[in-house]
C-alpha positions in Angstrom: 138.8 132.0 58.1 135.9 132.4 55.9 136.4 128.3 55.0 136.2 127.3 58.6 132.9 129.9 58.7 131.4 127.9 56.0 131.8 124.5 57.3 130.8 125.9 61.2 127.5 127.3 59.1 127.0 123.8 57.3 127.1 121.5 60.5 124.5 123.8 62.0 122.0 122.8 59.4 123.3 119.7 59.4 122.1 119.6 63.2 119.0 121.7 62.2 118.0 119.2 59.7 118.7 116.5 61.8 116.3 117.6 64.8 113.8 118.5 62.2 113.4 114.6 61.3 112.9 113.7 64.9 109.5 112.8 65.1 107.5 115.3 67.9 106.8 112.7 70.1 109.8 112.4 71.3 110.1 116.2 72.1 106.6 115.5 74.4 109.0 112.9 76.1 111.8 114.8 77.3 109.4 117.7 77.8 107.7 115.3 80.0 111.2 113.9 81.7 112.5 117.2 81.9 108.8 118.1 84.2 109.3 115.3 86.1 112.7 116.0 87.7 112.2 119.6 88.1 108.7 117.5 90.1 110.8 115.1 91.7 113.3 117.6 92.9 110.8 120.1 94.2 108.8 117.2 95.8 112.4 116.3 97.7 113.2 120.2 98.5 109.4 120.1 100.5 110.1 116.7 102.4 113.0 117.9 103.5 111.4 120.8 105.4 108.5 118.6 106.6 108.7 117.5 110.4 110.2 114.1 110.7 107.7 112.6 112.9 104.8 113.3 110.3 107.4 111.7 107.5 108.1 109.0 109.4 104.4 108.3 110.2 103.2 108.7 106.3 105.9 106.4 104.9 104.5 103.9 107.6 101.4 104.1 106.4 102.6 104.0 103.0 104.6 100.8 103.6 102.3 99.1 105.5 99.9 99.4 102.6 102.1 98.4 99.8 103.2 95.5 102.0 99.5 94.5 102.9 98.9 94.6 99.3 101.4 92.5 97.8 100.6 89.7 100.7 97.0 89.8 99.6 97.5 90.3 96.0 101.0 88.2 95.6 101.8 90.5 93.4 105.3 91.5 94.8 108.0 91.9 92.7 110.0 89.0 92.4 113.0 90.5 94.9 110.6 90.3 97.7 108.9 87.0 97.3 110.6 85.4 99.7 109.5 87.9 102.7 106.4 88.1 101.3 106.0 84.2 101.5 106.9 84.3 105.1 104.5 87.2 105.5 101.1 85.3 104.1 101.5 82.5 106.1 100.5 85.1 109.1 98.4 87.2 107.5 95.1 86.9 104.9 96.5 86.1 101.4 93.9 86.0 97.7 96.7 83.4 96.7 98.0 82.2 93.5 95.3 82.2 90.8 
């Protein structure tokens, strides 16, 4: 028993050593991941209680600017370039520098 203590006692400064090395800028990452789900999942929990008209209405809005931007911009992802080229020929485009 006190063998199996000894080598339990080893791989956790083993471990210890090991997270010392990592640099701390990766600790500011998943401290930042780690905020933005608990974000992202509060954000949802609120939506979810919202009225669905209102909801509805603001991701209209939020689409229809998006959209408008990419037409005038082109600067759609490359998935929706072929909506988006339909879409300029109707509305004002900056077109391809």
């Amino acid at each position: 028993m006190p063998y199996l203590f000894a080598v339990a006692t080893q791989a956790q400064l083993a471990a210890g050593e090991r997270l010392r090395e990592v640099p701390g800028e990766v600790w500011w990452k998943l401290l930042a991941v780690v905020a933005a789900v608990i974000a992202v999942v509060t954000i949802i929990r609120k939506i979810a209680q919202m009225n669905h008209l209102l909801l509805g209405v603001a991701l209209f809005i939020a689409t229809t600017a998006v959209g408008f931007n990419w037409i005038y911009e082109r600067n759609e992802p490359t998935w929706a370039t072929p909506v988006v080229r339909i879409l300029a020929g109707f509305f004002p485009s900056k077109g391809r520098v």
